[in-house]
VMD Tcl script that draws the C-alpha trace (Angstrom):
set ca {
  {-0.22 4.04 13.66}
  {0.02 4.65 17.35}
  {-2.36 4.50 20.39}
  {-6.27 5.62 20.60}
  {-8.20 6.69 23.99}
  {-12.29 6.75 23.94}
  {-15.49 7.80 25.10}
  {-19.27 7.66 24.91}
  {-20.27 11.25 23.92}
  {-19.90 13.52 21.30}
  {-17.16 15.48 22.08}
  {-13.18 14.72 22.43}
  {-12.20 11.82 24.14}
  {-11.32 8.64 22.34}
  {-11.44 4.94 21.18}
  {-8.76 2.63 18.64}
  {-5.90 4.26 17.32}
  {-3.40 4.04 14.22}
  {-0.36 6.09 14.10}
  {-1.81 8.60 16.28}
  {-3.91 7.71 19.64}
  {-7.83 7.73 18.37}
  {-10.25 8.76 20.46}
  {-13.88 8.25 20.41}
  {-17.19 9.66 22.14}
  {-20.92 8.47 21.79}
  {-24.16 9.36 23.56}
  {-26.52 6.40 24.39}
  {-30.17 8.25 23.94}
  {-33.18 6.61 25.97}
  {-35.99 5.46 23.77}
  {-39.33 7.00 24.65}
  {-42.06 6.20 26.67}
  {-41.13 2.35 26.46}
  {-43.83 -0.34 26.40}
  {-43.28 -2.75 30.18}
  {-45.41 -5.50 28.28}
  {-43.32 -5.60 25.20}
  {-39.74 -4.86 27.32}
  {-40.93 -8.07 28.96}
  {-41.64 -10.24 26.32}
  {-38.27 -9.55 24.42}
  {-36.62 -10.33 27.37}
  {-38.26 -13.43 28.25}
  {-36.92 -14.59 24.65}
  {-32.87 -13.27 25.02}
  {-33.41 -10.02 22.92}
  {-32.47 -6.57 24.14}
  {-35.54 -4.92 26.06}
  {-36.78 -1.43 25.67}
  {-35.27 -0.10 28.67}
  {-31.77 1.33 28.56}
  {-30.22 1.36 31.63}
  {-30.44 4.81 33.99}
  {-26.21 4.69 33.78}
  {-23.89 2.20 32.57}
  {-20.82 1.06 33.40}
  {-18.96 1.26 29.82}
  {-16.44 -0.77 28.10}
  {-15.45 -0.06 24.43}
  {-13.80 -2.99 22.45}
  {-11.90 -2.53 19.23}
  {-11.76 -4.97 16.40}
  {-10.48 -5.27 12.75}
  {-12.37 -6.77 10.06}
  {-10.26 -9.27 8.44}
  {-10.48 -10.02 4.39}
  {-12.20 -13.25 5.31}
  {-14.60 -11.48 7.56}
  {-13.29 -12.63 10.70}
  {-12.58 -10.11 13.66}
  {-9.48 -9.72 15.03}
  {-9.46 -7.81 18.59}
  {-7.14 -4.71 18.63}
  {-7.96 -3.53 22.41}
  {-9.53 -2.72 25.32}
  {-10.67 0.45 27.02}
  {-11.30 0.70 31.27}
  {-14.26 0.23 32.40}
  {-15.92 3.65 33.24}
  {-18.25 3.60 36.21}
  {-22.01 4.86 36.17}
  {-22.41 6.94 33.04}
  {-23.60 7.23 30.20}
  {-20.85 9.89 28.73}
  {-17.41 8.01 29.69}
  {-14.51 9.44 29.03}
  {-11.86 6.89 28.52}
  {-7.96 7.16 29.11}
  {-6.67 3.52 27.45}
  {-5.33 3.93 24.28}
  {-5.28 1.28 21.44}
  {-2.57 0.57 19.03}
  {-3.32 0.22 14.76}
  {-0.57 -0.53 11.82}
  {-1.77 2.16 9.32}
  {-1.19 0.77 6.08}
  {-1.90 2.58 3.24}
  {-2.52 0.38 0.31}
  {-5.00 -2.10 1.91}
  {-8.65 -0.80 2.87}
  {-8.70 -1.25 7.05}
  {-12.36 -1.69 8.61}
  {-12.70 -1.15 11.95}
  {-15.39 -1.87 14.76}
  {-16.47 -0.27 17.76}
  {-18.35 -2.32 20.33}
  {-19.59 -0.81 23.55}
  {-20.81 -2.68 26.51}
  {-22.32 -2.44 29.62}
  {-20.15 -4.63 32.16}
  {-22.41 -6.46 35.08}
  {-21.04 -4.94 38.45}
  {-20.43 -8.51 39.33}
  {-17.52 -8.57 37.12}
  {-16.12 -5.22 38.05}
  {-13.37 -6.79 40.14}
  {-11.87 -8.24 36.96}
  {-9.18 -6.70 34.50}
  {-10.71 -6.01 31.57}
  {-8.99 -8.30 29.61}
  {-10.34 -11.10 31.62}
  {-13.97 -10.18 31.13}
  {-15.76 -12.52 28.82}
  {-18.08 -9.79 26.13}
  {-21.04 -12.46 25.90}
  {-21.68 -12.11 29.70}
  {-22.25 -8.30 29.06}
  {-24.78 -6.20 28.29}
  {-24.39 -4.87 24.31}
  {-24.80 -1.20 24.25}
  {-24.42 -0.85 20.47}
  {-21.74 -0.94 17.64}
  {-19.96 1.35 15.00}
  {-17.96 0.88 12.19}
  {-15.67 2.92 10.19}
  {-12.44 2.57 7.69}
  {-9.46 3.73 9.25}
  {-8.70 5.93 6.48}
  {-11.54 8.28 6.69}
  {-10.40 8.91 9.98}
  {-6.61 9.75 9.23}
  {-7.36 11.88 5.76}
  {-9.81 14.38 7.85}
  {-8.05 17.80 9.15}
  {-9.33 17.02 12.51}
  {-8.36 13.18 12.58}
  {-11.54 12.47 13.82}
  {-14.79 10.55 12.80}
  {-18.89 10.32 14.86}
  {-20.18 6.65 14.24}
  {-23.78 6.03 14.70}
  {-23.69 3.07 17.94}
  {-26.44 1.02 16.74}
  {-28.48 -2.74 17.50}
  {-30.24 -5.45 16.10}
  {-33.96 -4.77 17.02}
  {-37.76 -5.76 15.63}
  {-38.93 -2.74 16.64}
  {-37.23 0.00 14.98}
  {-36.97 -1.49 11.10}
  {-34.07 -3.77 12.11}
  {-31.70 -1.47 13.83}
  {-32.47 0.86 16.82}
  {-30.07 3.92 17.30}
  {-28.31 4.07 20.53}
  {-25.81 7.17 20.50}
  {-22.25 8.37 18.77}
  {-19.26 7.28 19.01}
  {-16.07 9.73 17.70}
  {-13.01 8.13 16.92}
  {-9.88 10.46 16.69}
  {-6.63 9.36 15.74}
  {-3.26 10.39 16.49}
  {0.18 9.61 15.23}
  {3.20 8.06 17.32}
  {6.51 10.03 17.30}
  {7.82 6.41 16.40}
  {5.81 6.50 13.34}
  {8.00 9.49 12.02}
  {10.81 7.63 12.55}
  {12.12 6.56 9.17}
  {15.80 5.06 8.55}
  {18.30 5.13 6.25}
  {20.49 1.91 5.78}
  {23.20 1.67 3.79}
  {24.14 -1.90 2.62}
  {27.00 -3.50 0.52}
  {27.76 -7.35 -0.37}
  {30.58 -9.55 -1.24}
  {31.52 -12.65 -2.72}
  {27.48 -13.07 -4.74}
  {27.40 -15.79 -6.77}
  {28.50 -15.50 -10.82}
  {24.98 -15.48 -12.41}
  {25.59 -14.23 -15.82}
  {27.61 -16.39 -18.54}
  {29.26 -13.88 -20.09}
  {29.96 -11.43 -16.94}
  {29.42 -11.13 -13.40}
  {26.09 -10.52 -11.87}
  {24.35 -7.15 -12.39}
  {23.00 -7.54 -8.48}
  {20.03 -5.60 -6.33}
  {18.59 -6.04 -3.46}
  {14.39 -6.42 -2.53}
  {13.28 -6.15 1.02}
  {10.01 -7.21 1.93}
  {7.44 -7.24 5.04}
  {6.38 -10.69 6.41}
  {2.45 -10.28 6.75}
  {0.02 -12.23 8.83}
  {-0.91 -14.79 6.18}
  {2.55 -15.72 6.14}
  {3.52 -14.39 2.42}
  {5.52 -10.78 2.02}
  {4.65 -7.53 0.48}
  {7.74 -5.76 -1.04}
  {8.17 -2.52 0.46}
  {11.73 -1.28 -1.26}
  {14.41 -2.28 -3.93}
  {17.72 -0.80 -4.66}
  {19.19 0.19 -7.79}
  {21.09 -2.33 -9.96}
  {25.22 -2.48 -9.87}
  {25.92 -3.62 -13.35}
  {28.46 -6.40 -13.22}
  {30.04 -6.47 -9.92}
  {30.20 -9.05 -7.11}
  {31.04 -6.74 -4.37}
  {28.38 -4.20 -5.03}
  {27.47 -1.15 -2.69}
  {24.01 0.75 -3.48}
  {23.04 3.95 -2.84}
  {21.55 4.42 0.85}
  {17.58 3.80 1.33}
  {14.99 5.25 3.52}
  {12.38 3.00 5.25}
  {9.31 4.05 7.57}
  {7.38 2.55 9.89}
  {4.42 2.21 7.72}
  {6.85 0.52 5.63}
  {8.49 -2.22 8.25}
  {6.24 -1.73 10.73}
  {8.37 -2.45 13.84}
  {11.71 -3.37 14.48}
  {10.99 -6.88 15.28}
  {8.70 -7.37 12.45}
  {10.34 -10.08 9.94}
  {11.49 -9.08 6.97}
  {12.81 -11.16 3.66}
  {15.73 -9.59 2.08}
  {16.21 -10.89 -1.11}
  {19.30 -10.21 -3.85}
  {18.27 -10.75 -7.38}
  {20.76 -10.66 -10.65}
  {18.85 -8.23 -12.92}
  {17.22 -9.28 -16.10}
  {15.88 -6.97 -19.03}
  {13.45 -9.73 -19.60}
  {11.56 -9.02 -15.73}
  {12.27 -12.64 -15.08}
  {15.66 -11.47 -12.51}
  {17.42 -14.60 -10.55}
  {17.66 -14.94 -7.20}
  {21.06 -15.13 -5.69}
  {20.40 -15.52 -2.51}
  {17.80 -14.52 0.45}
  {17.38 -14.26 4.45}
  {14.82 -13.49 6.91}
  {15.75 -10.22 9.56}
  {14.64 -7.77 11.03}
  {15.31 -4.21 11.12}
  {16.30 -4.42 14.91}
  {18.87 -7.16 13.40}
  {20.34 -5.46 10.17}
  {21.25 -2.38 13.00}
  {22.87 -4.73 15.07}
  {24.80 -5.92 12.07}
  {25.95 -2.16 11.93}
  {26.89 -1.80 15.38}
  {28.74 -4.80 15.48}
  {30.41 -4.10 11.65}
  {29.64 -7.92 10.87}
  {28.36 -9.73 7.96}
  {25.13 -12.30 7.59}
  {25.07 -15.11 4.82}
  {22.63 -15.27 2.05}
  {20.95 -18.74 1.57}
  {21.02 -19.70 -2.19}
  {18.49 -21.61 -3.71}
  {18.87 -25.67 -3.52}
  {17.46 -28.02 -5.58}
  {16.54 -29.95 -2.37}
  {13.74 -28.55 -1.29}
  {14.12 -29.54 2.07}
  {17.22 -28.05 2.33}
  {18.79 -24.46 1.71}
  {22.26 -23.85 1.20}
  {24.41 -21.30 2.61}
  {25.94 -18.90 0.42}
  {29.45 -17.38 0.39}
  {28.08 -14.18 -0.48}
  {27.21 -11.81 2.75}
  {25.53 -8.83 3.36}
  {27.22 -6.14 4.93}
  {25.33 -2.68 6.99}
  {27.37 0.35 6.39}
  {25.08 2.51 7.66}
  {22.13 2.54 9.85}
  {20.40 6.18 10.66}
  {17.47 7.03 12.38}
  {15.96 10.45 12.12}
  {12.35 12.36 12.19}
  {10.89 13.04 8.78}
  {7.76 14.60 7.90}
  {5.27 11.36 6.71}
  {2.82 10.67 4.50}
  {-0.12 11.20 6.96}
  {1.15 14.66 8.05}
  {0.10 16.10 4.41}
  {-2.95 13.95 4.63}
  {-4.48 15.25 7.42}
  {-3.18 18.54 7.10}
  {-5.46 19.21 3.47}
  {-3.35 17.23 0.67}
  {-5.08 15.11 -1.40}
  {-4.97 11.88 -3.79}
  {-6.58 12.82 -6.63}
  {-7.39 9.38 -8.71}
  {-7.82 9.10 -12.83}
  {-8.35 5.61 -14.25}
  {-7.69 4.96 -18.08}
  {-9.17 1.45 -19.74}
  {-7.83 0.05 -22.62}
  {-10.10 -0.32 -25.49}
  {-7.84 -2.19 -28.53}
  {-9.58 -4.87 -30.71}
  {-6.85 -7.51 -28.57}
  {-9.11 -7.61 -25.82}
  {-11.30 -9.76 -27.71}
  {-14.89 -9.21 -28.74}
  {-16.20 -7.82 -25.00}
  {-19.81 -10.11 -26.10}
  {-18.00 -12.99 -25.85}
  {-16.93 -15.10 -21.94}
  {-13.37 -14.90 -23.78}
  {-13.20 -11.41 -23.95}
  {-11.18 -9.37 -21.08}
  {-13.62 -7.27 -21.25}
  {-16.56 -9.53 -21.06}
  {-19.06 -8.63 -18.46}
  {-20.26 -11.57 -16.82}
  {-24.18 -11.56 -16.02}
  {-23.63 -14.24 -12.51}
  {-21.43 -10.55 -11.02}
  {-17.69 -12.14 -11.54}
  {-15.60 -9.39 -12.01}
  {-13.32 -9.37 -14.96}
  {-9.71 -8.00 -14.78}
  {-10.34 -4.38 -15.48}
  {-13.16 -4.25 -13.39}
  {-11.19 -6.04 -10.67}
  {-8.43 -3.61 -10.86}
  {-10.77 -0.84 -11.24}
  {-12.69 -1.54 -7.44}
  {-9.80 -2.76 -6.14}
  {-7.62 0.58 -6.22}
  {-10.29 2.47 -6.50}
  {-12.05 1.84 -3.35}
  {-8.58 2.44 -1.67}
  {-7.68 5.92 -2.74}
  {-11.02 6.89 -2.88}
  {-10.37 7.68 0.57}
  {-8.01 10.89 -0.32}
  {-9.94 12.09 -2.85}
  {-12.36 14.77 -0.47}
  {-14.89 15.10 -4.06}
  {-14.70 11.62 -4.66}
  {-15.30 12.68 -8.69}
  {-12.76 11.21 -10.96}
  {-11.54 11.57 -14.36}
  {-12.41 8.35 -16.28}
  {-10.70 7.95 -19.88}
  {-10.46 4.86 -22.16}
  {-8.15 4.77 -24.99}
  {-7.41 2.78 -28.52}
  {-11.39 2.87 -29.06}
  {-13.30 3.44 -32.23}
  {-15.92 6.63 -31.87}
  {-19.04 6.95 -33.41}
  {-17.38 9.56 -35.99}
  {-15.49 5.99 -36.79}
  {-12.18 7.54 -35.99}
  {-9.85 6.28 -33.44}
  {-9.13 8.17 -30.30}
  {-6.34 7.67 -28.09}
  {-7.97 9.54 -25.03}
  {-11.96 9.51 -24.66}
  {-14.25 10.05 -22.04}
  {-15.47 6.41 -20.97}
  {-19.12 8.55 -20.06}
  {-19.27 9.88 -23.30}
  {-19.84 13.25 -22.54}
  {-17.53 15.18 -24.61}
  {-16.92 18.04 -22.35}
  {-16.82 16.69 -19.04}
  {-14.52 13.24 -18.10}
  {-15.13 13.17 -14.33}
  {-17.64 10.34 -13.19}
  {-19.00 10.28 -9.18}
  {-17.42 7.76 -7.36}
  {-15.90 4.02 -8.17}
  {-19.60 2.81 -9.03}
  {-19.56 5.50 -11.49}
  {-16.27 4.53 -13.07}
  {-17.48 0.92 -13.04}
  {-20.59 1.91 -14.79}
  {-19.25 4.41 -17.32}
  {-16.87 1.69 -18.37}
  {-19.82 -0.93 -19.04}
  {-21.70 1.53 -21.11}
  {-18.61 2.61 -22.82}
  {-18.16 -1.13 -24.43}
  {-21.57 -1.10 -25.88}
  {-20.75 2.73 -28.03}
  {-16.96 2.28 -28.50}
  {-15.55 -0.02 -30.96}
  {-12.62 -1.76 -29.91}
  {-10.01 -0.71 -32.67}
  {-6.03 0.13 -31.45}
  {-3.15 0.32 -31.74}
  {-1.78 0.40 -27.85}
  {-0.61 4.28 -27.18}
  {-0.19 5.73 -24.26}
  {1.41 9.19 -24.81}
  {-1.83 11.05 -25.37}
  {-3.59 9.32 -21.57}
  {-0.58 10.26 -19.68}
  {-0.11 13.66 -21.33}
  {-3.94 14.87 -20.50}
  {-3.22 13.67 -17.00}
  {-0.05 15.63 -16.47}
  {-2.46 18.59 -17.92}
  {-4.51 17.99 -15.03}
  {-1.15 18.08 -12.51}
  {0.15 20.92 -14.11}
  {-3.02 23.23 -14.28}
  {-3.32 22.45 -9.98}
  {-0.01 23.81 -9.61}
  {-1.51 27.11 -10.80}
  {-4.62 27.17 -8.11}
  {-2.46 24.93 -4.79}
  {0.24 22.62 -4.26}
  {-2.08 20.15 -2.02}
  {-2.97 17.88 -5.10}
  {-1.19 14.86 -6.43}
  {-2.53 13.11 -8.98}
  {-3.02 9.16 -9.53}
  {-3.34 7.96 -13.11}
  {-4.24 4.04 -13.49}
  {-3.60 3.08 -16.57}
  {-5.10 -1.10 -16.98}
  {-3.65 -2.50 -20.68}
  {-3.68 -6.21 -21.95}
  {-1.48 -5.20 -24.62}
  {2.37 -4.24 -25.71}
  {2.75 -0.70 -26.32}
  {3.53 0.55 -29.87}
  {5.00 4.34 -28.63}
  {7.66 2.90 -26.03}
  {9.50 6.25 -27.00}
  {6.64 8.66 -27.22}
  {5.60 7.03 -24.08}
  {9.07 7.44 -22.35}
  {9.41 11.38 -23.25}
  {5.54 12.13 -21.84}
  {6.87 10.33 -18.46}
  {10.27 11.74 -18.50}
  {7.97 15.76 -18.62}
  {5.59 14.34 -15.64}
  {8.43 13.34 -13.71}
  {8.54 16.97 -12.41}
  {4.43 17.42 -11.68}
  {2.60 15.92 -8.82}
  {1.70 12.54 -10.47}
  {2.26 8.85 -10.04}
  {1.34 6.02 -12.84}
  {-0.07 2.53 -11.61}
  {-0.13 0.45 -14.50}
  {-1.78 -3.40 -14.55}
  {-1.65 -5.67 -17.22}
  {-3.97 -8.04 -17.75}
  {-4.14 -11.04 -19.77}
  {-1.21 -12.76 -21.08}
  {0.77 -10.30 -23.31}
  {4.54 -9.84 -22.95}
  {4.59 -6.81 -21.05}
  {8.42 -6.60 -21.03}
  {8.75 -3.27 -21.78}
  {6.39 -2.38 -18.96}
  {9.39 -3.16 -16.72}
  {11.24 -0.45 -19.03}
  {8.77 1.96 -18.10}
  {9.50 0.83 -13.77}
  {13.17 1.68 -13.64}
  {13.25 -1.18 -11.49}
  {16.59 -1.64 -12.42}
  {17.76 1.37 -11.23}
  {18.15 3.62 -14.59}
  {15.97 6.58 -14.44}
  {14.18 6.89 -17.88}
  {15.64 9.29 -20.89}
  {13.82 10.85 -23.32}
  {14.94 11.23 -26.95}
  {16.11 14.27 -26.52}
  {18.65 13.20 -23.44}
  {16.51 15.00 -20.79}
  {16.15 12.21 -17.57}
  {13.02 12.15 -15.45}
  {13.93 13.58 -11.94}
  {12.58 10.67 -10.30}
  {10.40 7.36 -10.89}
  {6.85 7.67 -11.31}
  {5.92 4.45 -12.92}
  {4.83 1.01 -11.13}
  {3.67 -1.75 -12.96}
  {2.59 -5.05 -11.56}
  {0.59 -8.02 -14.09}
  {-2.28 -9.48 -12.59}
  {-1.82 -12.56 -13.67}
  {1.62 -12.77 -11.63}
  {-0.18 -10.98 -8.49}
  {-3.28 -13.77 -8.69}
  {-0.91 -16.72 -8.91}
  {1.61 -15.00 -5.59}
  {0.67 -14.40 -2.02}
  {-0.46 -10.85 -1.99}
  {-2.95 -8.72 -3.97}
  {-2.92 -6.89 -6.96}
  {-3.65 -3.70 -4.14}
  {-0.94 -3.83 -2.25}
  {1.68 -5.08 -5.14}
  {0.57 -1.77 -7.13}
  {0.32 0.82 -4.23}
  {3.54 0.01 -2.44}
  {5.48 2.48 -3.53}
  {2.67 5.14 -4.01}
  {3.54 6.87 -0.27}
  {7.00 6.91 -1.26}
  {6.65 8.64 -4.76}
  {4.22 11.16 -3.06}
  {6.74 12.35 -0.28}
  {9.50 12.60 -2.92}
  {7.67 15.10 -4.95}
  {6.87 16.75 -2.04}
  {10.74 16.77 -0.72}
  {12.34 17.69 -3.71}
  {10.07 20.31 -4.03}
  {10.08 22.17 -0.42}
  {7.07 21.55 0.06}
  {5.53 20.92 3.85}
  {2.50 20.03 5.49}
  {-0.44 22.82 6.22}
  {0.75 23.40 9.71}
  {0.33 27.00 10.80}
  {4.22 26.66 12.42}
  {7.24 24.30 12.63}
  {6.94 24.97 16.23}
  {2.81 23.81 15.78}
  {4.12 20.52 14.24}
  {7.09 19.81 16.83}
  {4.55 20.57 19.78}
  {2.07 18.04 18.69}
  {3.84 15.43 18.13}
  {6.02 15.94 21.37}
  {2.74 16.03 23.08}
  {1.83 12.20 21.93}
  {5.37 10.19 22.70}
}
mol new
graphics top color blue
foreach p $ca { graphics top sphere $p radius 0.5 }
foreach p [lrange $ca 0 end-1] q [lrange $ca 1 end] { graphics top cylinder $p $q radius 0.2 }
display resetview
């Protein structure tokens, strides 16, 4: 996400950006009639005194809150001489990226007039006066029509039940033209290595994004070219939420496809987008490295990659329909089958530990949750379990984990969390594994919104430690809700062969078919296990909601459907307006 601009007052000026410039405005208030004996005596001991400064000179800082907890510094604004209401011109650059949750904090501080001669960069924060702080999550600033967000500035203080007010701060954000920008690349290889025994490779390709801990998050995979050692896919479409930047590193990997999930690796290589287009422009190949049994060593492949095409173009994105009134709307389904284990047991997958340690479902419950919660304006979401045994003692294959028989939606992630604890004390864990019914009362859902607005897609979790017993069933009720505004995260948990999971992906290419020949218009399924996330280098997150953005704005293409601007001309003149 692009640049941000800020200020200390309520209005529209700006701090920290994403995609857009995000701008930010606070008023500091003056306590009343403050206490000289007291100011004094807080002083004397390094705390913040009663008195606020008659003006300030204001700097706002910008950090991000790390998963460790550490801060990472984003930016700067100017310093803004003697006031209390700055208005601030610097903007600050943010990666939006939609499948992690993004904290952000807003420090404001007073800088001595000693140190005014100084870039800002140079100017040590300790040595200044601490005017307050605010804290948001990036994405309740992007998914709100006006982009913009009023955090309370506040302080450490004994006097004022451990935190004393001191103003607003408004954070607005603003896309980048650049982060329209999306490109198509077309790519072919030659000479890959023989994989199969009894034919030639069945090859695709995986690109990934190199992240600051040093591991990769897949961001896009071709089809699969049954048996050929020359293969050329079909083009694909990248964004800048996707790769980021052009310099960014990126792992491109090409596997030989496997029905089993378990695909070979015939080769990798680190680039760059900025490289694979000057591989087009100069109509030259790069070598894969194959794996070696050295370790120390990697061996260079005969097999090349080739770019046949490289195409950049402006394309609506997934944050123009976000902040223009479309929504996420989130459903979670839990799998209740007697192979879960007895949920009273510390065996159980669904045993709830008393010491607070999540268990899988739970885990993968708060962990997606929490991050499309964010697109969901209601924040009330349908909450199903399935394969359970009701009190009537019959199975059901779609219940409300609440229990209410009328009404499935549940207020927020705690409330899934909690209806889903209850829920294993009054359902009996029974089976088999069916999924048909789950993902045909959530295409109900999509299909009934297209009646009242197209701003609604739907997001149906479905968390299973078992195989599925209506593969087919289960392939004809996707193959239907491949046409509605709907997208299927699936997690496995536990240690199950979830093989036919993989069926359910089309990772390899092969959109699914129902049994009466009809094939889904486009893939809505992505399944990751948790056990292979927990064991890798990135979460279960952003393994599960990569592709999420992508499924979203293919619905939404295919379908002719735009963003809620009032004109082309509206859309065209904002973004011109923020180059």
């Amino acid at each position: 996400m692009g640049n941000c601009f800020s200020d200390i007052r309520g209005g529209q000026q700006a701090i920290g950006g994403v995609q857009r410039p995000i701008i930010g405005v606070a008023d500091v208030l003056q306590p009343d009639e403050p206490n000289e004996a007291v100011d004094l005596f807080l002083k004397s001991r390094g705390m913040h005194g009663l008195y606020t400064h008659l003006e300030s000179d204001p700097m706002a800082v910008v950090y991000a809150k790390k998963r460790d907890g550490t801060l990472e510094e984003l930016g700067r604004t100017e310093v803004i001489m003697n006031t209390l209401n700055p208005v601030w011109i610097s903007k600050i650059g943010v990666v939006y990226q939609f499948e992690i949750v993004q904290p952000l904090i807003f420090r404001v501080y007073d800088v001595d007039t000693k140190f005014h001669n100084l870039p800002v960069k140079a100017l040590k924060v300790d040595e200044q006066d601490f005017l307050g702080e605010g804290t948001c999550v990036l994405s309740e600033i992007v998914t709100k029509p006006s982009r913009s967000s009023t955090l309370n500035l506040q302080v450490s203080s004994f006097v004022h039940d451990g935190v004393k007010y001191m103003g607003t701060l408004t954070v607005h954000a603003e896309e980048t033209v650049a982060s329209r920008k999306v490109v198509e690349v077309t790519f072919h290889c030659s000479d890959l290595e023989k994989k199969d025994f009894f034919s030639k490779s069945d090859p695709f390709l995986r690109i990934s994004r190199v992240v600051e801990s040093g591991g990769s998050v897949p961001i896009c995979k071709t089809e699969v070219v049954k048996n050929n050692l020359n293969p050329t896919w079909k083009p694909v479409i990248l964004n800048m939420q996707q790769f980021v930047s052009k310099e960014n590193p990126l792992i491109l990997e090409c596997f030989d496809f496997s029905n089993s999930g378990n695909h070979v690796l015939i080769g990798k290589l680190q680039t760059s987008m900025a490289q694979l287009e000057k591989l087009h422009m100069e109509k030259t190949g790069t070598h894969f490295y194959s794996p070696s049994s050295q370790h120390q060593h990697q061996k260079i492949s005969k097999g090349q990659l080739f770019v046949d095409r490289f195409s950049e173009q402006l394309q609506y994105n997934f944050l123009d329909y976000i902040s223009s009134g479309f929504q996420l709307n989130f459903i979670v389904a839990v799998d209740f089958t007697a192979s879960n284990g007895n949920p009273r047991l510390p065996g159980s997958l669904h045993y709830i530990d008393p010491s607070g340690r999540l268990n899988a479902y739970q885990q993968a419950i708060l962990e997606v949750g929490e991050v499309i919660q964010f697109y969901d304006s209601d924040r009330h979401f349908p909450a199903w379990g399935f394969g359970g045994k009701l009190h009537n003692d019959s199975v059901s294959h779609c219940f409300n984990l609440n229990g209410r028989r009328h009404e499935c939606e549940v207020e927020g992630v705690p409330g899934i969390l909690s209806s889903y604890a209850s829920a294993l004390h009054n359902v009996t864990l029974a089976g088999p594994t069916i999924f048909g019914p789950v993902i045909n009362r959530a295409a109900q859902l999509a299909s009934h919104s297209l009646s009242c607005n197209q701003s609604k897609y739907f997001v149906l979790l479905i968390i299973t430690d078992g195989v599925i017993t209506d593969l087919q069933e289960t392939k004809d009720a996707l193959v239907k809700a491949s046409d509605l505004p709907l997208s299927i995260l699936i997690v496995g948990v536990g240690r199950a062969d979830f093989t036919a999971m993989t069926i359910l992906d089309a990772d390899n290419g092969q959109r699914l078919e129902s049994s009466t020949g009809q094939i889904a218009t486009r893939d809505i399924v992505q399944f990751v296990p948790m056990t292979v996330v927990h064991s890798g280098e990135i979460s279960v997150v952003q393994s599960l909601l990569e592709e999420l953005p992508g499924q979203f704005l293919t619905y939404m293409r295919s379908k002719g459907i735009k963003p809620h601007f009032s004109s082309e001309a509206e859309y065209l003149n904002q973004i011109s307006e923020h180059p």
